[in-house]
C-alpha positions in Angstrom: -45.7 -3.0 58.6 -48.0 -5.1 60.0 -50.4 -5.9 56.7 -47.5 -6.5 55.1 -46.0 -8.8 57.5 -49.7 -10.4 57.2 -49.2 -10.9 53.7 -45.8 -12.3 53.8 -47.2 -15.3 56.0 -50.1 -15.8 54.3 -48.7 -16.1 50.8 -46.0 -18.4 52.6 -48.3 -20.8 53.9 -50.1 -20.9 50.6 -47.1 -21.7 49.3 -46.6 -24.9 51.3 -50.2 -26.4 51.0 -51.2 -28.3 48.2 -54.7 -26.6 49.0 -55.7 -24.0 51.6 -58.4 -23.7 53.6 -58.6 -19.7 54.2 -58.6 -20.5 58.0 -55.1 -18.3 58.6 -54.8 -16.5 62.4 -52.2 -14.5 63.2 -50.6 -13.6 66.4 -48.2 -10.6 66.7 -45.5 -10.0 69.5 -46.5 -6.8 71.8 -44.0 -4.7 69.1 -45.1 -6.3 66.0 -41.5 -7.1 65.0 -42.7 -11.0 65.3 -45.9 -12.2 63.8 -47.7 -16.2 64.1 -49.3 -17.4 61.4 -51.6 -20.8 62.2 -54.0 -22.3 59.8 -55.2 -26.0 58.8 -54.5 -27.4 55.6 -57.0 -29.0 53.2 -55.9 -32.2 55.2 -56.5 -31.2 58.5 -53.2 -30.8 59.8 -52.4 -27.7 61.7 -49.5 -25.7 60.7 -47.9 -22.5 61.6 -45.1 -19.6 60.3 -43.1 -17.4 61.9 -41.5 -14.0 60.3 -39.7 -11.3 61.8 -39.1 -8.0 60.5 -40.9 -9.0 57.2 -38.9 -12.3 56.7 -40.1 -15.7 57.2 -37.8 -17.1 59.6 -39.5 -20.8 60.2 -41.5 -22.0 57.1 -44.2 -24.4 57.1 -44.1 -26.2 60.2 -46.1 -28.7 61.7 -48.1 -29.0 65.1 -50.0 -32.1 66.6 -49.8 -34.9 68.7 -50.5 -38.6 68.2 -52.3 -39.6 71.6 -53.1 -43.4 71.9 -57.0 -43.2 72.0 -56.8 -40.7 68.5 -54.6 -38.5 65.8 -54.4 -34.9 67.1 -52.5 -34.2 63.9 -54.7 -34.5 60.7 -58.2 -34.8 60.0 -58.7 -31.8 62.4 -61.1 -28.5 62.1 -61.0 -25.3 63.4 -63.9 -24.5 66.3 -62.8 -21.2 67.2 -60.8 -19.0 68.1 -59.5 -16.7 70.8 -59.2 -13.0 70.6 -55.5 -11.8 71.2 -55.0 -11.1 74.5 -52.4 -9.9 76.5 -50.9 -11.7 79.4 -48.1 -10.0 81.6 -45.8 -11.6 84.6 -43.2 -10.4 86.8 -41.5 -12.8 89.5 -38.2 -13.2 91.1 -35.3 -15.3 91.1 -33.4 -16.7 93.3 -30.2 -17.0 91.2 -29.6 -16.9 87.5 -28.8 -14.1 84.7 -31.4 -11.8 86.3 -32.9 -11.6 89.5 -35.7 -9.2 88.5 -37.9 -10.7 85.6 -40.9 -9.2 83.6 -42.9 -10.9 80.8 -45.2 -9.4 78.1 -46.6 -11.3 75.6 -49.8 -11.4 73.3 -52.2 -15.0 73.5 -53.9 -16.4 71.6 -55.9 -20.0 71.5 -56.5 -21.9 68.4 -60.2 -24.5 69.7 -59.5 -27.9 67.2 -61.4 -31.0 67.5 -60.1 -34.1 65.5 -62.5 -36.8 63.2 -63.7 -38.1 66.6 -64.5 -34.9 68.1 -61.9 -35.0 70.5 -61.0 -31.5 71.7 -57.3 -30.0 71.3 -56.6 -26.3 72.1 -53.1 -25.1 70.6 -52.2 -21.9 73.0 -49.5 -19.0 71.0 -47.8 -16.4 73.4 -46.0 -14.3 71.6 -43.7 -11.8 72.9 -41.2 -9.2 71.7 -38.1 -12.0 72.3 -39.9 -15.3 70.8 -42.6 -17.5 70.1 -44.0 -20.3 72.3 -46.9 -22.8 71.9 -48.3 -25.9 73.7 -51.5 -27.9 73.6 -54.5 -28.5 76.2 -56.3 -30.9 76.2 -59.9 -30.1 78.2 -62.0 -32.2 80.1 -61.9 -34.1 83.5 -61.2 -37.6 83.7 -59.6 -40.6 85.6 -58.7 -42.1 82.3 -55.4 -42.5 81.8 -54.7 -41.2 77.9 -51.0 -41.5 76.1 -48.9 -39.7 73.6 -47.6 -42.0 71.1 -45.6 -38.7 69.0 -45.7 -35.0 69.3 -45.5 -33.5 65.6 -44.1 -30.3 66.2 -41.0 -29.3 64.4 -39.4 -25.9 63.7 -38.6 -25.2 59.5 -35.8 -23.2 59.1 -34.3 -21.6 56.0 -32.1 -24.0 53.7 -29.4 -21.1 54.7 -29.6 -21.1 58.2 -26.5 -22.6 60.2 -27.1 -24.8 63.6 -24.9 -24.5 66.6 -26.1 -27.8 68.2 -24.7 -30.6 70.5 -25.7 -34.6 69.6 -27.5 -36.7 72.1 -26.2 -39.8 72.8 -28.2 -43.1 72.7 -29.1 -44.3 76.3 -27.0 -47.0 78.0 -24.2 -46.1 75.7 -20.6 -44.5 77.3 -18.9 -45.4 81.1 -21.1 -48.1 82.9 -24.2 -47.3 80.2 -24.9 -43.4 82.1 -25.4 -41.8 79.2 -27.6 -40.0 77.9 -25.9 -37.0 80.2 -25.6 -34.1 77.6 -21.7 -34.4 77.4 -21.1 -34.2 74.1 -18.6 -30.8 72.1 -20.9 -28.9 69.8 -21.0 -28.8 66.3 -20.4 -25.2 65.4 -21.7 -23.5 62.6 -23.2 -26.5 60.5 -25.8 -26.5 57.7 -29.4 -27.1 59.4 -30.5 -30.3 58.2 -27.0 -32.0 59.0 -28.4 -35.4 60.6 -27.1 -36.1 63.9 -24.7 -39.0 64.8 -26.7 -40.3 67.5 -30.5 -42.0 66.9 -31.1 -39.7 70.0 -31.0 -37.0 68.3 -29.8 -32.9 69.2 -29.9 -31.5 72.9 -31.4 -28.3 73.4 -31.5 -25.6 74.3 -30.5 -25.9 70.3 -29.4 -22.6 68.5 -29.6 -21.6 65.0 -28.3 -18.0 63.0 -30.5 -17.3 59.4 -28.4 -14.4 58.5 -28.3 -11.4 61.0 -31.2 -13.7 62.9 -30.6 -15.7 66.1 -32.8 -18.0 67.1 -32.8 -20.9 70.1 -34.6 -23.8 70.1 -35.9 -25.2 73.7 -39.0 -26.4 75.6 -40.1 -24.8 79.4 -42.8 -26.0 82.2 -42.0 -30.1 81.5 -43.7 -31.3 84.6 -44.0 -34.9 85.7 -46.9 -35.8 82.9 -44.5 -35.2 80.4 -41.2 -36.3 79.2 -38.2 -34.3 78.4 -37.7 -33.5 74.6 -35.2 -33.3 71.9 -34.5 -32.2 68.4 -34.7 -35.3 65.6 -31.6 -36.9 64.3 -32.9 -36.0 60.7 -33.8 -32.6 59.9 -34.8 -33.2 55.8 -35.1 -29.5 54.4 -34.0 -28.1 57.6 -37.0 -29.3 59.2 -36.6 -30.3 63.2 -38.9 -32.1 64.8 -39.6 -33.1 68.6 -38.0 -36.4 69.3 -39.3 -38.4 72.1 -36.3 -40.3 74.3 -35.5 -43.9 73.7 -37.5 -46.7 75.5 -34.6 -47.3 77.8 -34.9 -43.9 79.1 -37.3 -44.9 82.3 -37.4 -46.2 85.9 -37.9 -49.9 85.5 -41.9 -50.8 84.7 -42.6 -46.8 84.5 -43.5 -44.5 81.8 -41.0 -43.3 79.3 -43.6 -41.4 77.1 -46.4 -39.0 78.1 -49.3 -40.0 80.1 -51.6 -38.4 82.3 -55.0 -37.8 82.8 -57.2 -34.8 82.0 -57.3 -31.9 82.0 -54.1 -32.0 80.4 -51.2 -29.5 79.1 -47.8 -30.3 77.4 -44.6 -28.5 77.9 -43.9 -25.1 76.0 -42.0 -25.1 73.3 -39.5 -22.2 73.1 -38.4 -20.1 70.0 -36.3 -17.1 71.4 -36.0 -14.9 68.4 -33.3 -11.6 68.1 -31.5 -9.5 65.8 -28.3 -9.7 67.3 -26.9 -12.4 70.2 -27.5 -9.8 72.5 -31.5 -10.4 72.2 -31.0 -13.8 73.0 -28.5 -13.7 76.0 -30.7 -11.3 78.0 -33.3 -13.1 77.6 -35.7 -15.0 80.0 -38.0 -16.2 77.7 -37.6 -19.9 79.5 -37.6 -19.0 83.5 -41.0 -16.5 81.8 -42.8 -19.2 81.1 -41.6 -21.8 83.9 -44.0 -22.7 86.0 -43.9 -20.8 88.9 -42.2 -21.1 92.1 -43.7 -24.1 94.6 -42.7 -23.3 97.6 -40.4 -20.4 99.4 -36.8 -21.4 100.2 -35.4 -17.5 101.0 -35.1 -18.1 104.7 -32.5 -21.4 104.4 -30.8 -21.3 100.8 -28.7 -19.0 99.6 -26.1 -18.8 96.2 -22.9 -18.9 96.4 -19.4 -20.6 95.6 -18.3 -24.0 96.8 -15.1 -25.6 96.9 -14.4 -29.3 95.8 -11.6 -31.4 96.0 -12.8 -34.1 93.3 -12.1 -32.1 90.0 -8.6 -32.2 90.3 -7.6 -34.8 93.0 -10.6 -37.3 92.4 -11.6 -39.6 94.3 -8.9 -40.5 96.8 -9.2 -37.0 98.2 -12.6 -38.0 99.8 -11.0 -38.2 103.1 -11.3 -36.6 106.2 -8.0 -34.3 106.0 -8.6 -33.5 102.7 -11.8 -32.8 103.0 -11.2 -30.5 106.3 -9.0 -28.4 103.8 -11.1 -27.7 101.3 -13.5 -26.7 104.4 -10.6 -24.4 105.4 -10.2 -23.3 102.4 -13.7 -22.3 100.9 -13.8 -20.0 104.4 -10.3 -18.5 103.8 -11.4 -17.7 100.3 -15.0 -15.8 101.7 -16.9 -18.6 99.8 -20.3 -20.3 101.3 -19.9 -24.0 100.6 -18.0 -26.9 100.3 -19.4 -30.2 98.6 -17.7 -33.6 99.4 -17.9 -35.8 96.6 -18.3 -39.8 96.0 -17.7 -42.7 98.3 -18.2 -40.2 101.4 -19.8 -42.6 103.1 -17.5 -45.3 102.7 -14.1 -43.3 103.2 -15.4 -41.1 105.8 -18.3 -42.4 107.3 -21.1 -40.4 108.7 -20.0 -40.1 111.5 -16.9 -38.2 110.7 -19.2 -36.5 108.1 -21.3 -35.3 111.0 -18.1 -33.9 113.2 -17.1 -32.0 109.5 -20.2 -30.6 109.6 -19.6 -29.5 112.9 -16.4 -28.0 112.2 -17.7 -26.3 108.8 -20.5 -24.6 110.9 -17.6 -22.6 113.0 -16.0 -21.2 109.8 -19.5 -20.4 108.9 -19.0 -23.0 105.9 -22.0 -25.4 104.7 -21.6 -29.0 103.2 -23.0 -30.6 100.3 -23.2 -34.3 99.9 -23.1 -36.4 96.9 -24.9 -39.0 95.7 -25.7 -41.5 92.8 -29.1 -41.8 91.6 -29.0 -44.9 89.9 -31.1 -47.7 90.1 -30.9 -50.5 87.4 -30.4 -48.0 84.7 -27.1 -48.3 84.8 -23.9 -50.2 86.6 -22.1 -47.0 88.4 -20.0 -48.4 91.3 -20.1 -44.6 93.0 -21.0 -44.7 96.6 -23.6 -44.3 98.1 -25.8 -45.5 95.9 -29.8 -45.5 95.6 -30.5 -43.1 98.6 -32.7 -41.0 96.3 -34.7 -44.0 95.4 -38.4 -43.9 97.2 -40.1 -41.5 98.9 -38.9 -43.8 102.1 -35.4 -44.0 101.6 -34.9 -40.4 100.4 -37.4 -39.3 103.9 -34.5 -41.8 106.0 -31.6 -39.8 104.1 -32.7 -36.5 104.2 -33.8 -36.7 107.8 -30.3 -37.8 108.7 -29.0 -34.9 107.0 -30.9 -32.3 108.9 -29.7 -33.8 111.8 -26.4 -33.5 110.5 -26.2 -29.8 109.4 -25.9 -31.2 105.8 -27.1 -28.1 103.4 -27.2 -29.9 100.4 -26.8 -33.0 98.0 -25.0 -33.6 94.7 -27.1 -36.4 92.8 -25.6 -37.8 89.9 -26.0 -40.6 86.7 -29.2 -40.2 86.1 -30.8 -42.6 83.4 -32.4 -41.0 80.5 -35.2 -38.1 79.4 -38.3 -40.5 80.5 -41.3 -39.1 82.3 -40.6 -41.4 84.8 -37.1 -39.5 84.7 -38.8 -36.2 85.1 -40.8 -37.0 88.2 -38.0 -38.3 89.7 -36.1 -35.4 89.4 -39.1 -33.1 90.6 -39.4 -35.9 93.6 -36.1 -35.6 94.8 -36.2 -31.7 94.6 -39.7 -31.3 96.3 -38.8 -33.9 99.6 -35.2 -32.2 99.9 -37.4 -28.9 100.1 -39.3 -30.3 103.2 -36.1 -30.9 105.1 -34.2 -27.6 103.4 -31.8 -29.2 101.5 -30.4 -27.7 98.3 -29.8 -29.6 94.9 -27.6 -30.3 92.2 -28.2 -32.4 89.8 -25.0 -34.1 87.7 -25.0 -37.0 84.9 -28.6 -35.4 83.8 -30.7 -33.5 82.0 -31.1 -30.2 81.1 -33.4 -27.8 83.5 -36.1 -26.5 81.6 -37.0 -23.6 83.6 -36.7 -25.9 87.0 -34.5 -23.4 88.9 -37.8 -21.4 89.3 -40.4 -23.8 89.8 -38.0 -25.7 92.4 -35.8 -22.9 93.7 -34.0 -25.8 95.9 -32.3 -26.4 92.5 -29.3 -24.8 92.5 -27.4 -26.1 89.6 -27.7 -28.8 87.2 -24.6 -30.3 84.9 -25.9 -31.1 81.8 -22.8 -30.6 79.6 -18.8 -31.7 78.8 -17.4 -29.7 81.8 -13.9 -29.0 83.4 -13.8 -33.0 84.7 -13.5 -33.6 80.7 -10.2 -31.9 80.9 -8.9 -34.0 83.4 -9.4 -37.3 81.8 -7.7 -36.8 78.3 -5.8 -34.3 75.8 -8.4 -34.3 73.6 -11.3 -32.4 75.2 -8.5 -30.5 76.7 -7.8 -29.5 73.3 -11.2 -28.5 72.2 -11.9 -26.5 75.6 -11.5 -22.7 74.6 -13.6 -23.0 71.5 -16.4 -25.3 73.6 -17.0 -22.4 75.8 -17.5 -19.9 73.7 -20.8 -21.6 72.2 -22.1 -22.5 76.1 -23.1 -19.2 77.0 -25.5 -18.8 73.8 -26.8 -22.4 74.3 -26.8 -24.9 77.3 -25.9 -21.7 79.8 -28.4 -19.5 78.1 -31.4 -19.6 80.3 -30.5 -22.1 83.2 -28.1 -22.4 85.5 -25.2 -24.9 84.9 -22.3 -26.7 86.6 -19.5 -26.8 84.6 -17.5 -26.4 87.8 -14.6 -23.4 86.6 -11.2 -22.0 87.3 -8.3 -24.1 86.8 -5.6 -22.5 87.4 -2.9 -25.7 88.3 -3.8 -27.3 85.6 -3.7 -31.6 85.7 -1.7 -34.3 85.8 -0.9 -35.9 82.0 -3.0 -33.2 80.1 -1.2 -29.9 78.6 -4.1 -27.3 79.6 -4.4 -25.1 76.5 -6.4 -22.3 78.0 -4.8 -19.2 79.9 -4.9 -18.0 83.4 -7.0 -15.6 82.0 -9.2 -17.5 80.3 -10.2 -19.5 84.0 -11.0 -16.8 86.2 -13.3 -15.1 83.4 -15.4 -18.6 83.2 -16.2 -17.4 86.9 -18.3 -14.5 85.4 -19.5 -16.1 82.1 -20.6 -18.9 83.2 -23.8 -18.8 86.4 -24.5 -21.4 88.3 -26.8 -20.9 91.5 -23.6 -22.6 93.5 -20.5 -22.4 91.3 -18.3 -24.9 92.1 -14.7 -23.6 91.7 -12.2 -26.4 90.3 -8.9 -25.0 91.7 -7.5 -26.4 94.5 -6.0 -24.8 97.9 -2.0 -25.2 96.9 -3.1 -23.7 93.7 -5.1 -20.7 94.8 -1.8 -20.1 96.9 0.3 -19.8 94.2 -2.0 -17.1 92.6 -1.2 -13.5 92.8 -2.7 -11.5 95.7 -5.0 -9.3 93.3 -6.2 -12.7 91.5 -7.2 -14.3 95.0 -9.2 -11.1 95.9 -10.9 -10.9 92.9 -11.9 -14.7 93.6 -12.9 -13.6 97.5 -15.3 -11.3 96.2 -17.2 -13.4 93.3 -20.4 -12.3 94.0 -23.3 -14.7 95.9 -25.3 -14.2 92.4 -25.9 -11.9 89.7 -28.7 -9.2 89.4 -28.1 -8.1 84.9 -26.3 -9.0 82.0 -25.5 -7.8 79.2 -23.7 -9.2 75.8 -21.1 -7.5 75.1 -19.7 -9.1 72.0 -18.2 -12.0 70.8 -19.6 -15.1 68.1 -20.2 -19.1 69.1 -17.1 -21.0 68.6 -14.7 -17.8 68.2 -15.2 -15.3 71.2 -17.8 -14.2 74.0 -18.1 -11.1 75.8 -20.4 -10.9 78.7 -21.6 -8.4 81.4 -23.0 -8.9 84.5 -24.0 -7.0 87.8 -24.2 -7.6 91.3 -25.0 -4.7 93.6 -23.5 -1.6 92.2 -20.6 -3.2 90.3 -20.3 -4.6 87.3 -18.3 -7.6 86.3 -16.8 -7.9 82.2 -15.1 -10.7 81.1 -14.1 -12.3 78.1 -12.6 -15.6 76.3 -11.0 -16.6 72.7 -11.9 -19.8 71.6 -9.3 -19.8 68.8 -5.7 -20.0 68.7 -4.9 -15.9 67.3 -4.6 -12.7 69.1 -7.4 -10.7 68.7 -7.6 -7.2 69.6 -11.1 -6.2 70.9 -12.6 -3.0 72.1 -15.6 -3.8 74.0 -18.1 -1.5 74.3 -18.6 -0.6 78.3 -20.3 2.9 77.4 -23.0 1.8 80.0 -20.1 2.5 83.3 -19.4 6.4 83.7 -16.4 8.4 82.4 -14.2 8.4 85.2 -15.5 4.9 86.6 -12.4 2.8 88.6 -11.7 0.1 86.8 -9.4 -2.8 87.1 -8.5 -5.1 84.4 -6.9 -8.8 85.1 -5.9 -10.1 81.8 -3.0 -12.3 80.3 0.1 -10.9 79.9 2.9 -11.9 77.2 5.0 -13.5 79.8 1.7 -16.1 80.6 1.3 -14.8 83.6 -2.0 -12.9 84.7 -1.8 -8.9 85.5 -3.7 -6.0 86.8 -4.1 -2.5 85.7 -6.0 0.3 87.4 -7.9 2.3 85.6 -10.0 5.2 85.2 -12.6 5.2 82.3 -12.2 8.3 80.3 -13.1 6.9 76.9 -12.7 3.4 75.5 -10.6 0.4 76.6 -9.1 -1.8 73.9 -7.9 -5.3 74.9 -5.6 -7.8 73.8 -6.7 -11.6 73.6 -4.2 -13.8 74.3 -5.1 -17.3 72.3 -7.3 -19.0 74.1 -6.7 -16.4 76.5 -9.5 -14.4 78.7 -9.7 -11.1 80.9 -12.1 -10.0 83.8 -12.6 -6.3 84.2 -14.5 -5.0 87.8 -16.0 -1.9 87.1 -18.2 0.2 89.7 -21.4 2.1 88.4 -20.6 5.0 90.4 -18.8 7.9 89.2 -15.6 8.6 91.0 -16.0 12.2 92.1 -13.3 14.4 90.8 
């Protein structure tokens, strides 16, 4: 297998050089199933291939960088290169898909030096779930050096079909806040369809090349780098890393990478599988994070907020309103409740400090929000520029200690630039010296930062339930929208998408089901979920549904894919303690009949299904597991199954 997986590459890359230079190195994954192939062409550029189970799953594709002071990209030669080596980690998590997490991947460094002698290393790990790569470059200076372009870019198959959302251009949308990764996904679209935007495509990206999954993201983006995107044209189904737009930056600070040396970039991600199931239980991102910066076990915990603001906006910011929700988050067993813009204005700190007070006798903690901008955009959200310098964040954060605040809400954010990045990692870092938690809305995706900061409890990064609220139209497109998230934005970091509506909103027709809301408790994680529904509609819930919403779990411990396809259906898995939790969603407008394979929970396991029922109201059924469960689908309907992993003795 492995000679002729050998032999597959090398005749590929043959095939896309004009002339080759015999200077091929391969890099296997632990079980040989995925296999690297780099070389250099007659040209100098460096170029690599990736097969799996004997097919060539990302042609030709290029690697390099373009730094300011030299190309990195052609003209280069081959020094040396590294054995293959294996390299092993296993680390915990705080929150996400899995708290447990082991790593196991083969390395291997490929020594380049361009026409000035000018050192590069490109660094393969590949594992049995994916591919990822990033460059060094060694030394030790005070110098200052700058990446004009990154080259690399991912070659798929003229067959393979993208499930991707567009980026769009900064200082476009509501007061100029985008970009903010709000966009619906295009589903199922030939790669090499260009994007709408000059921004580009958001990832984590995903792509199918026949029974092949693949996703598309970058890990370990530190504050020397910027974030990253996919290119708006993809010519042959070729991607390539596209950097953000010159707006994207704090005023007078970097937007594209600079940094001293010693010097590494990002990773760049290619989770590879034979089925969806590969990809969802996958870690491949937190894996190669960078590891955790400080300890936050003592002070944080996960767990489930409620929040007035979804539903009742911002007129609800109140004191009496905002003492409900309190109320309500501890009659429901939840942890936290987060009071949302112009706080300060309509409360004041003052009565923010007596709610705090209050919370801390129903055992309740509060989280704050705030808006990040400076003059990246025109945001009239209150307060405003708190998070700016290390002094006014220091003032802020000090007052909230003092306050019994447990965490912030920062929002608008103002693009992808490196100065963007270390002001995220700023903000997370000082609100770790006085144990505050973070959420991050109006912003970028995480990249793996829920491990390296685990402050970071949830980022937004995508059209959530507050889309619903302000128009028919993304209420319209709202069942089919969440079946991609799992397999793309939700895939590896936690997100805020804020769930469960059950009341539905004012002027918009919700087209999803009862059941359909209380299953996007368990599909989608979030380190804090906050939970849209508000106390009068909770109330109006059956008793079986508000028990099942008492007992959401703090955060989840496994997963496993169940079933389901991007844009039609998703069935998901998870665990906490010794139950698990099944639930599922139709994106489309048909009944579908599903049997869902739970063979993992024992015969004679207690299990109780909430689902739809014809009348459009939700119902329960007890039962115990003898053989398998079918299940009916309501359009755009959803189900939740609770299902302990004990036996039930007989």
């Amino acid at each position: 297998m492995k000679k002729l997986i050998s032999l597959i590459v090398f005749l590929a890359l043959i095939a896309g050089c004009s002339k080759y230079d015999k200077s091929s190195h391969t890099i296997p994954s632990p079980d040989k199933k995925i296999e690297v192939a780099f070389a250099i062409t007659a040209s100098g550029e460096p170029v690599y291939t990736v097969a799996y189970s004997d097919k060539i799953i990302l042609r030709q594709s290029k690697l390099g960088i373009v730094r300011s002071d030299g190309d990195f990209s052609a003209g280069m030669t081959l020094d040396s290169v590294s054995e293959v080596v294996p390299v092993s980690d296993n680390y915990t998590m705080l929150h996400g898909k899995k708290l447990k997490c082991s790593y196991n991947a083969n390395r291997r460094v490929l020594y380049l030096k361009n026409s000035d002698s000018k050192l590069m290393e490109v660094i393969f790990q590949v594992s049995d779930d994916g591919v990822a790569f990033r460059y060094y470059f060694p030394g030790e200076t005070d110098t200052v050096f700058k990446i004009i372009k990154e080259l690399s870019s991912w070659h798929f198959n003229p067959s393979a079909k993208a499930f991707i959302q567009p980026c769009a251009d900064a200082r476009m949308g509501w007061n100029y806040s985008s970009p903010s990764y709000e966009e619906h996904y295009q589903i199922d679209i030939p790669v090499g369809t260009p994007a709408p935007f000059e921004a580009g495509w958001v990832m984590p990206a995903l792509f199918s090349d026949g029974n092949i999954w693949i996703s598309i993201t970058e890990t370990a983006v530190d504050t020397n780098y910027c974030g990253s995107r996919l290119s708006q044209y993809s010519r042959d189904g070729e991607y390539s890393v596209h950097f953000p737009q010159p707006q994207e930056g704090r005023a007078g600070e970097p937007v594209l990478p600079q940094s001293i040396l010693p010097w590494h970039t990002p990773w760049r991600i290619i989770a590879i599988a034979d089925d969806l199931a590969g990809l969802v239980e996958s870690n491949l991102e937190t894996d190669l994070s960078i590891p955790s910066r400080y300890d936050v076990s003592e002070w944080l915990q996960p767990g489930i907020a409620s929040w007035s603001w979804v539903i009742l906006k911002d007129g609800a910011t109140v004191y009496n309103v905002q003492k409900q929700f309190i109320d309500f988050a501890a009659d429901m067993n939840w942890e936290y409740c987060l009071i949302d813009a112009f706080w300060d204005t309509q409360i004041g700190y003052e009565k923010i400090k007596q709610l705090a007070d209050y919370a801390k006798t129903k055992n309740i903690k509060l989280i704050l929000w705030y808006n990040s901008a400076g003059d990246w955009n025109t945001t009239p959200l209150s307060p405003r520029d708190k998070m700016l310098t290390p002094q006014s964040r220091s003032l802020e954060f000090g007052k909230l200690r003092d306050m019994g605040i447990a965490g912030i809400k920062v929002d608008f954010f103002g693009g992808d630039g490196q100065s963007m990045m270390k002001y995220y990692a700023d903000i997370l870092k000082d609100a770790a010296k006085y144990h505050i938690a973070v959420n991050f809305h109006g912003c970028t995706f995480p990249r793996g930062w829920a491990r390296t900061y685990p402050n970071l409890v949830s980022m937004e990064s995508i059209k959530g339930e507050e889309y619903v609220t302000f128009g028919q139209y993304d209420a319209d497109r709202q069942a089919k929208h969440c079946t991609v998230i799992p397999f793309t934005r939700n895939l590896f970091d936690p997100m805020d998408f804020t769930p469960v509506n059950f009341s539905g909103i004012p002027n918009v027709l919700r087209r999803t089901t009862d059941g359909f809301e209380i299953a996007l408790s368990v599909i989608f994680t979030s380190g804090i979920q906050h939970i849209a529904e508000i106390p009068e509609g909770m109330e109006k819930q059956p008793d079986f549904v508000k028990e099942f919403m008492r007992a959401l779990p703090e955060r989840w411990e496994d997963v496993k894919f169940i079933d389901g396809y991007p844009g039609k259906f998703v069935v998901l898995a998870r665990k906490s303690n010794d139950t698990w939790y099944i639930a599922g969603i139709n994106g489309e407008d048909s009944v579908k009949k599903i049997t869902p394979d739970i063979s993992f929970l024992h015969n004679n396991s207690r299990i109780s299904l909430i689902t739809d029922s014809d009348n459009g109201k939700l119902s329960e059924q007890e039962i115990i597991k003898s053989g398998p469960v079918e299940i009916t689908l309501q359009p755009q309907g959803g189900f939740v199954i609770k299902a302990s992993v004990t036996e039930i003795n007989q």
